[in-house]
C-alpha positions in Angstrom: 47.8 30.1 23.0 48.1 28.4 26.6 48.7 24.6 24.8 51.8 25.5 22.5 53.3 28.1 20.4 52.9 29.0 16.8 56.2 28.5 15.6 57.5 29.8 11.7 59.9 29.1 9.2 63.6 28.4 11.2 62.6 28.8 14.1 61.1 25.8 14.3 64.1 24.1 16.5 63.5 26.6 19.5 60.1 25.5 19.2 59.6 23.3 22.3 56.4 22.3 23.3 55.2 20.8 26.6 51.7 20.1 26.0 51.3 17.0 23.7 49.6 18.8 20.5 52.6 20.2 18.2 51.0 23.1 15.7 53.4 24.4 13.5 53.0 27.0 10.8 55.3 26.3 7.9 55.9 28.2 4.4 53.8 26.0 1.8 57.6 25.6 0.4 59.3 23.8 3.1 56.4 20.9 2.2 56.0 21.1 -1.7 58.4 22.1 -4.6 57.5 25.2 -6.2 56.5 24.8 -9.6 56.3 27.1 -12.3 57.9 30.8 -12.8 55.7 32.9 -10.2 57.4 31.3 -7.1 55.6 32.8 -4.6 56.8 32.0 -0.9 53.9 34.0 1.1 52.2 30.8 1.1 51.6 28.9 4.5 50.3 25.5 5.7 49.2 24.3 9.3 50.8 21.4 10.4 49.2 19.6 13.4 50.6 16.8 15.2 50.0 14.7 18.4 53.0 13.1 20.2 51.4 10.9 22.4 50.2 7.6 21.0 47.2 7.2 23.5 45.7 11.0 22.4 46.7 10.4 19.0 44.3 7.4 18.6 41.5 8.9 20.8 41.9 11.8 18.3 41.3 8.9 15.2 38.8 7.2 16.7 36.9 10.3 17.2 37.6 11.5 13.6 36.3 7.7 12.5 33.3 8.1 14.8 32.4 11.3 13.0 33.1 9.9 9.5 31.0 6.9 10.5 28.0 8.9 11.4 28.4 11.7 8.5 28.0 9.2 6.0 25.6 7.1 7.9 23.4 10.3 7.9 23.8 11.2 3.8 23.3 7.4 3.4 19.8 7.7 5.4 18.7 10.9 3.5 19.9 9.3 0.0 17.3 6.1 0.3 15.3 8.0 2.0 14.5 10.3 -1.1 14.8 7.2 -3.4 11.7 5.4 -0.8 9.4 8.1 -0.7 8.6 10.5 -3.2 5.7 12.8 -2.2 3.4 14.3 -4.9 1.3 17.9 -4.8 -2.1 17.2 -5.1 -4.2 19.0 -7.2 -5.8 21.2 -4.1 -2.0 21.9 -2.9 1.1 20.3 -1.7 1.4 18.1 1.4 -0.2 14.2 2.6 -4.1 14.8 2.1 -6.2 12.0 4.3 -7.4 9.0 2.1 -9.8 7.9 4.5 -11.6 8.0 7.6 -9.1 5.9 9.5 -6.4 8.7 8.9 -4.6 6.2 5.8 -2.8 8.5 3.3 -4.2 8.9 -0.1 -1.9 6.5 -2.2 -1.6 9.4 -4.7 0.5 11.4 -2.3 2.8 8.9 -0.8 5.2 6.2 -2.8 7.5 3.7 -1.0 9.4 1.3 -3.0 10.7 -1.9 -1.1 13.9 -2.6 -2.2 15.0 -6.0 -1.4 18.1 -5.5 -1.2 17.8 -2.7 1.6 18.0 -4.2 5.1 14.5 -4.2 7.7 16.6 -2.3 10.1 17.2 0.5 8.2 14.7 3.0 8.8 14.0 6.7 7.9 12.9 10.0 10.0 8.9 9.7 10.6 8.8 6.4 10.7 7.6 4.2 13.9 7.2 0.9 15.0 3.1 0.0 14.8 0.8 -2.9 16.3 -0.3 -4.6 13.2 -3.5 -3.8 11.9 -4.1 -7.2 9.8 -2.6 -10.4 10.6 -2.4 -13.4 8.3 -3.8 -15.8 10.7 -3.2 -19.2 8.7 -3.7 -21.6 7.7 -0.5 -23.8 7.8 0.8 -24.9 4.3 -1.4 -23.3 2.6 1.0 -20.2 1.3 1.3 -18.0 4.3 4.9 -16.9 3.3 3.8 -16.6 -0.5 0.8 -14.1 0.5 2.9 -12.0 3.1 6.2 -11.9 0.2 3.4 -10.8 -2.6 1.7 -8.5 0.1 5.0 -6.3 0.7 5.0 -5.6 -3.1 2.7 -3.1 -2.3 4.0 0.2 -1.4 1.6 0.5 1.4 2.5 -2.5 3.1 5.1 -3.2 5.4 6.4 -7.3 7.3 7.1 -8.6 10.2 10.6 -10.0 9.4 9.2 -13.2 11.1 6.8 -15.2 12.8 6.0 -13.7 16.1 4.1 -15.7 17.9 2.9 -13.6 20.2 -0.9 -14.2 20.8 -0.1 -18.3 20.2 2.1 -18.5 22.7 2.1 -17.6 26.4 5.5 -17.1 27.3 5.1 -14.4 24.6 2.1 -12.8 25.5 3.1 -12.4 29.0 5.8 -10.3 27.7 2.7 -7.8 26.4 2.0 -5.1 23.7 4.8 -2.9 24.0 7.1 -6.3 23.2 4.8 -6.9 20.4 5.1 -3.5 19.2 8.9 -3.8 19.5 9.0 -7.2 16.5 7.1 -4.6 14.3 9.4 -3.4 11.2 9.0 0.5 11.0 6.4 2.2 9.3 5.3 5.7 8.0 2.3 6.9 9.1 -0.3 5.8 6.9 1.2 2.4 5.8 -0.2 -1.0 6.9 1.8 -3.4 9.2 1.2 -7.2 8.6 2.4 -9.9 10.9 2.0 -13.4 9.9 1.7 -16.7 12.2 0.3 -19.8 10.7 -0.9 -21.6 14.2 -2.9 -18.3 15.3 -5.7 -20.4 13.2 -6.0 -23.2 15.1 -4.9 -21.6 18.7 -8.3 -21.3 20.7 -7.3 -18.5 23.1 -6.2 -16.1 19.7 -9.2 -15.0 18.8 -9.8 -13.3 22.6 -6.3 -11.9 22.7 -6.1 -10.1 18.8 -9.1 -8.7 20.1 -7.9 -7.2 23.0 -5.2 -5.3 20.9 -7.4 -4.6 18.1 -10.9 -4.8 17.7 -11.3 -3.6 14.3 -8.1 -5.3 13.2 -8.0 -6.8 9.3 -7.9 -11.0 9.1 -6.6 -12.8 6.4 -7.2 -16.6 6.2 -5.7 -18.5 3.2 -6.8 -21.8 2.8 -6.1 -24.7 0.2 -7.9 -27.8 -0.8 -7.9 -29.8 2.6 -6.6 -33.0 1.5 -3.6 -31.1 -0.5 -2.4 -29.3 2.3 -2.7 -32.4 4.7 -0.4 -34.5 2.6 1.9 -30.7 2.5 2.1 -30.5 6.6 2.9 -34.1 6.5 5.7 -33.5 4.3 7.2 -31.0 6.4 6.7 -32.4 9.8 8.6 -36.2 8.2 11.4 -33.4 6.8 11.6 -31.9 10.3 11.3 -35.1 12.2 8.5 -34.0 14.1 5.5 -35.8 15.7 2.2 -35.4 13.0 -0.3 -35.4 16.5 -2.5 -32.1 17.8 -0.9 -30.9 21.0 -3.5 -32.1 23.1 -2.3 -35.7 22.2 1.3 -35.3 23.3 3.3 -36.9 21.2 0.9 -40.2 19.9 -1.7 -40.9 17.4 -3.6 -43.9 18.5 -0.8 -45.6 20.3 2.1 -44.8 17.5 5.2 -43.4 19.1 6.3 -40.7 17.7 9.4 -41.9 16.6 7.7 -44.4 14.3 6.0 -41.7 13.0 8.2 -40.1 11.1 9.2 -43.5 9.2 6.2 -44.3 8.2 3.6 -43.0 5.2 0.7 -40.6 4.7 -1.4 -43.4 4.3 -0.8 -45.5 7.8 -0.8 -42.0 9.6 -4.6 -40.7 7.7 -6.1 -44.0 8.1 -6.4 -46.7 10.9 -5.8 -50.3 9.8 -9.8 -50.9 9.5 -9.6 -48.4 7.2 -11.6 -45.6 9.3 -10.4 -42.1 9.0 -7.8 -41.0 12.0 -9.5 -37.6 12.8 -6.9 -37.0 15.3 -3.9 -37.2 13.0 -3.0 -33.3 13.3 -2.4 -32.8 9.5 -6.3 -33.9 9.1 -7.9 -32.1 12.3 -6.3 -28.9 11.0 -8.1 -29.5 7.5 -11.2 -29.2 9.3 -11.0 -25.6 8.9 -14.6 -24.9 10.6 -14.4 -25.6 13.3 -11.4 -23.3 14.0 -13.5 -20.7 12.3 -16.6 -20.8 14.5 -14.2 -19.8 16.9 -12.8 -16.5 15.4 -16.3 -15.7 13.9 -17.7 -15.4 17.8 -15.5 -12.9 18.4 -15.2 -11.0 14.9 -17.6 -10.1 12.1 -17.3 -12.5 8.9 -16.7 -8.9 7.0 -13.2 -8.4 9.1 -12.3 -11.6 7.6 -11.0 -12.2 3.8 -10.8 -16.1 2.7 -8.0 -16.1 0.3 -7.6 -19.0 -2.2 -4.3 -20.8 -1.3 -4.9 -22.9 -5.0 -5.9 -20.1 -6.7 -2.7 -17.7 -5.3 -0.6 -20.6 -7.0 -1.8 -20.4 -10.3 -2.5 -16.8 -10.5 -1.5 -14.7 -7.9 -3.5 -11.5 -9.3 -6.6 -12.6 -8.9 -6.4 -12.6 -5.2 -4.0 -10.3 -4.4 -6.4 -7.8 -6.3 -8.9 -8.9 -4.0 -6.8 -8.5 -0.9 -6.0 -4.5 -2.0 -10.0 -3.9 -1.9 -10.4 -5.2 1.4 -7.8 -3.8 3.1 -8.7 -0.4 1.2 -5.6 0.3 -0.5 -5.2 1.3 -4.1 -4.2 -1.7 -6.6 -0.5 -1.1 -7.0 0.7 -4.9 -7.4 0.6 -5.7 -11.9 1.5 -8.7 -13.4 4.5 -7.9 -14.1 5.8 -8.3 -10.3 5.4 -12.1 -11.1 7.4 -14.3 -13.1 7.0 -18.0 -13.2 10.0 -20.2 -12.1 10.0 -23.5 -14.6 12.8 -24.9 -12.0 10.9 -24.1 -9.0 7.4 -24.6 -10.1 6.2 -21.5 -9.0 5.7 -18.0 -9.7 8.9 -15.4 -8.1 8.7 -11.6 -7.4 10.3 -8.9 -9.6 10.1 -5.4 -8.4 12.5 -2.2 -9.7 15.2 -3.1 -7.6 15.3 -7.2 -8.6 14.5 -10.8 -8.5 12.9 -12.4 -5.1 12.0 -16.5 -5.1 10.7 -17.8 -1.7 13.6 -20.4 -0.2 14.1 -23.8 -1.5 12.2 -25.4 1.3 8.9 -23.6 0.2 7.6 -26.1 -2.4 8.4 -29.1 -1.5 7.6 -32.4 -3.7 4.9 -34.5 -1.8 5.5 -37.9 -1.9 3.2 -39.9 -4.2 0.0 -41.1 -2.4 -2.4 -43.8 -3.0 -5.2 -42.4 -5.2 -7.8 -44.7 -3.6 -6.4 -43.1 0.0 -6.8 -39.5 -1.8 -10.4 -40.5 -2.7 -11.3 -41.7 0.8 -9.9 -38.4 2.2 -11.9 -36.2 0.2 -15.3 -38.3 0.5 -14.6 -37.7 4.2 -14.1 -33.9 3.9 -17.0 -33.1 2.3 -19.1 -32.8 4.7 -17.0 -30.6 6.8 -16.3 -28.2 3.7 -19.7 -27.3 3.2 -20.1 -26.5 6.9 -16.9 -24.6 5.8 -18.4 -22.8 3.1 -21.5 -22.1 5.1 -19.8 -20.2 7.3 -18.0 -18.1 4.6 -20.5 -17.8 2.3 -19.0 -19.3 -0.9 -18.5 -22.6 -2.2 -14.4 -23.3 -3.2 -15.4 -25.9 -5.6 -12.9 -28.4 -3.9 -13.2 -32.0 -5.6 -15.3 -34.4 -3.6 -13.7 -37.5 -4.7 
């Protein structure tokens, strides 16, 4: 051949080769001992070699890059036949059409989540998908919880994070296709969430999900108002951050935002007559209608499901059960995905592959608070959670004193 010789047996010393690749053809003998009584010589073995250093690695790295990709491809198909296992119907084989917005029947389509398999791994027939229900809030009220218990279900798939995008306008600018991009990948038929607390409370959403999505699914968890004040409060004095609406930039009622953080729950709810501060942002978010008058001029109350933030807490199947019917999946998510964490105070997630508790700043312990400022608080809120439950149609049963 025009690079080299074959070269045999002794004459491998004439054997001189000006082109860098060395192939020599050598009698399995010369290489191994023979063992046994049938010696048998007529054996041969190729020996190829590379003399230059440069080609020789080139050659590795090409042989590495090959491995790489081999495996990465058997690894792919492996998980890919442990995620979905696709039954036969009983009028044939194949994905049959559950419904009239082209979902898959759940009987012919499983996916398991492991949670030990990375987001960016991702299988053939899979796409990245604008979601088609968003967990719009409300702020610590157990947005995380929900969206963690959600992807139990095998026809749900997560945004890894908080996107933002409709909240903020340095995102939206960016516009769908960027959107689209933050979306984990999905198989046709599966439903993407995407969760962002402040989507509640930002007056321009509303007008902008819309625009992507008219028929898009809403979910709004809520919790006893005066609970998940004194929760935000918590977290903004653990983050250092200023406890005012936007609007206010940076004061409540002359207090610098530095003091804020040092002082209580009490001197932040209340003014020193004793008046409620309706402008202290863990309070105005509280008010939860009048954020929802917003959302319900632009969407129908039935594209909206009020999930129980109190209720999630102290058992998660009631709601989640709910939350499968509205969004028109079958129930998939048991009991037994649900252990509860003595340590933590809360229940954890248990699917086939293991053990999942939400991060150790989920939970926090409130600081104690004055019972007769608790009192106050929820005297005040009344009235604005039955204009609440007006507009949702069903009384929470939150304490009015």
């Amino acid at each position: 051949m025009p690079m080299g010789k074959f070269c045999r047996g002794d004459q491998t010393r004439d054997c001189s080769l000006k082109f860098p690749l060395d192939i020599l053809w050598l009698p399995k003998s010369a290489i191994m001992k023979p063992v046994g009584p049938d010696i048998s010589y007529s054996e041969y073995i190729l020996v190829v070699g590379i003399s230059k250093p440069k080609l020789a690695a080139l050659f590795l790295s090409v042989m590495i890059i090959s491995l790489f990709f081999t495996f990465h491809v058997l690894y792919d198909r492996a998980v890919f036949s442990m995620q979905v296992a696709p039954t036969i119907s009983d009028g044939g084989g194949g994905y049959s059409m559950g419904n009239r917005h082209g979902v898959f029947d759940d009987a012919s389509i499983v996916i398991n989540h492991p949670i030990v398999v990375p987001n960016r791994i991702h299988f053939p027939k899979t796409g990245r998908r604008l979601p088609q229900a968003l967990i719009i809030g409300v702020r610590k009220c157990g947005t995380r919880a929900l969206l963690e218990m959600l992807y139990l279900h095998p026809r749900i798939q997560k945004a890894a994070g908080e996107v933002h995008f409709f909240d903020r306008d340095e995102n939206y600018l960016k516009g769908l296709e960027w959107y689209r991009k933050k979306m984990p990948h999905s198989f046709r038929g599966q439903i993407t969430i995407e969760k962002s607390p402040s989507y509640f409370v930002t007056p321009e959403v509303p007008e902008r999900v819309r625009a992507m999505n008219a028929s898009v699914k809403l979910l709004l968890i809520v919790r006893e108002p005066v609970t998940r004040a004194i929760s935000d409060y918590t977290q903004l004095r653990s983050h250092s951050a200023t406890a005012t609406l936007p609007q206010q930039q940076g004061t409540t009622s002359g207090v610098a935002p530095s003091a804020q953080v040092s002082r209580n729950f009490e001197e932040l709810a209340l003014f020193p007559n004793g008046s409620v501060n309706e402008s202290y942002r863990p309070l105005a978010i509280s008010m939860y209608h009048l954020h929802l008058h917003r959302w319900l001029e632009v969407f129908s109350r039935e594209q909206m499901l009020i999930v129980n933030g109190d209720q999630l807490i102290d058992d998660p199947m009631s709601q989640l059960t709910k939350i499968e019917t509205f969004l028109g999946i079958q129930h998939r998510i048991r009991s037994s995905n649900f252990y509860f964490n003595a340590t933590k105070g809360f229940f954890c997630l248990r699917n086939e592959t293991g053990d999942k508790c939400l991060r150790e700043t989920k939970g926090r312990k409130h600081p104690h608070v004055d019972p007769a400022v608790i009192s106050k608080l929820r005297r005040f809120f009344a009235d604005h959670n039955q204009k609440f439950y007006e507009l949702i149609g069903e009384d929470l049963g939150w304490p009015e004193d």
